[in-house]
C-alpha positions, -999 to +999 in steps of 0.1 A: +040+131-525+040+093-527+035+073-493+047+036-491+044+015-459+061-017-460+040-047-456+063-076-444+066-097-415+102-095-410+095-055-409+070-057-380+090-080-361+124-059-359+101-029-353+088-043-325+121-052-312+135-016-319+102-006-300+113-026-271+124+001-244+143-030-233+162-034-261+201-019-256+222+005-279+241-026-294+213-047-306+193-015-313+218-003-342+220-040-356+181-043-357+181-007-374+208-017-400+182-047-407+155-030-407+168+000-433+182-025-460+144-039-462+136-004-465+162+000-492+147-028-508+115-013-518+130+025-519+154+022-546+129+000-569+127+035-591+164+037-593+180+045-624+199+020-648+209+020-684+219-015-701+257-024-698+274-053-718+293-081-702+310-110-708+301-141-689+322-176-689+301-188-717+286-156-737+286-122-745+252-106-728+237-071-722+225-063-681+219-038-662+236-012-642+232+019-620+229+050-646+251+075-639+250+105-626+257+081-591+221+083-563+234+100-535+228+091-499+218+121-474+218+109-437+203+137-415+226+139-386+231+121-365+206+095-359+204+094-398+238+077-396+226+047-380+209+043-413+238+045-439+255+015-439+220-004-447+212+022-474+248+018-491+244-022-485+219-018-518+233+007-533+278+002-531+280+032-563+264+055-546+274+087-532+273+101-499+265+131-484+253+150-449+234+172-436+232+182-400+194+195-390+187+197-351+152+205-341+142+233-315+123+215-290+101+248-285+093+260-321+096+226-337+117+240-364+146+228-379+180+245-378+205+234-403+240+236-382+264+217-413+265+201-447+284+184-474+263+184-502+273+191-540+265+226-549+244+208-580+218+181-573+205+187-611+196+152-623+202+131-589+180+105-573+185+118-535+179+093-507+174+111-476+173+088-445+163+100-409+149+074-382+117+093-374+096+116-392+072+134-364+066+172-369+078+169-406+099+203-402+131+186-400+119+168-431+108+192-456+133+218-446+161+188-460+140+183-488+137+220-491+172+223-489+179+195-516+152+213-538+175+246-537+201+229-551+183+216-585+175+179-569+137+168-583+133+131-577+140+127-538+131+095-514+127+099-479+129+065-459+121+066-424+115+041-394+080+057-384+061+084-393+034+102-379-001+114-394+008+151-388+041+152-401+030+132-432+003+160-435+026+189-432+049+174-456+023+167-480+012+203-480+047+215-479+058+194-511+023+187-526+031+181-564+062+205-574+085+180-579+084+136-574+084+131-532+083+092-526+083+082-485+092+047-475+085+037-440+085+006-419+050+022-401+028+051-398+023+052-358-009+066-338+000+103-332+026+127-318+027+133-278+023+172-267+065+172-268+065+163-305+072+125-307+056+103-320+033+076-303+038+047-296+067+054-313+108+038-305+116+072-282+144+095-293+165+071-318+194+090-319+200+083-282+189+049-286+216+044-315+246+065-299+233+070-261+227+103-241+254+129-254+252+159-233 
């Protein structure tokens, strides 16, 4: 597993924003489209292309292009959704799937409830987003579930994460197959409840408000 935080100023000031218990739903999902195409920035740097040959207004030249098969986008629902738009903002060609995990607030485990994923990830780049990464379960049983379906070069990018769940996930992964994380900021430490501290609070709710 590869970690990368991103160093940038314009990173630690929407975080702090997003932080902001002040800040509302509104300006909370703009701030987080922000923030993830930043994110995108540095987590598709490894993306595939093969050369393609154009014409411009004054020559013939040979560029660059996405390689196919298409990277495909894996929101975790639902706060992962709040995270699509700035993920396909870098990457228009790429395809886009789901995967609903919910996490038992007792066991920490994650149940997957729904998913539209191709049956063969053989030879995909996978971008899974998800706001937080805490506990890690939610995280490496998507992964997990990726894995099962032939993907091998998967990138996690994530708001925050926390020390433990890095660890878990880490021991979870270790070296079987390329794991790259991209995240705004590794935070202190997860609470007794799971979350992460100081953390942004439950970011689904702070995206979408409190569904009962």
């Amino acid at each position: 597993m590869r970690l990368h935080v991103i160093d940038h100023p314009l990173v630690a000031h929407k975080l702090t924003v997003l932080r902001n218990i002040e800040t509302a739903s509104p300006t909370f999902r703009l701030l987080v489209d922000e923030l993830v195409t930043l994110l995108a920035y540095e987590a598709t740097r490894e993306v595939r292309t093969e050369p393609h040959t154009i014409t411009t207004p004054v020559t013939e030249t040979v560029g660059t292009r996405i390689a196919d098969p298409r990277p495909l986008v894996v929101p975790i629902l639902r706060a992962g959704l709040g995270m699509l738009d700035g993920m396909t903002r870098l990457l228009p060609t790429a395809e886009v799937g789901f995967l609903g995990m919910q996490r038992d607030e007792e066991t920490f485990e994650a149940i997957t409830y729904a998913n539209r994923l191709p049956d063969d990830l053989t030879g995909r780049q996978c971008f899974l987003v998800d706001p937080m990464l805490a506990t890690g379960g939610t995280l490496v049983a998507a992964i997990n579930f990726l894995f099962d379906r032939g993907a091998r070069d998967v990138t996690a990018v994530c708001l925050l994460a926390a020390p433990e769940g890095l660890e878990i996930l880490d021991k979870a992964i270790g070296d079987r197959v390329d794991v790259k994380v991209v995240v705004a900021a590794v935070d202190e430490r997860l609470d007794e409840n799971g979350y992460i501290v100081p953390g942004l609070g439950d970011a689904g709710d702070r995206l979408y408000g409190v569904v009962d």
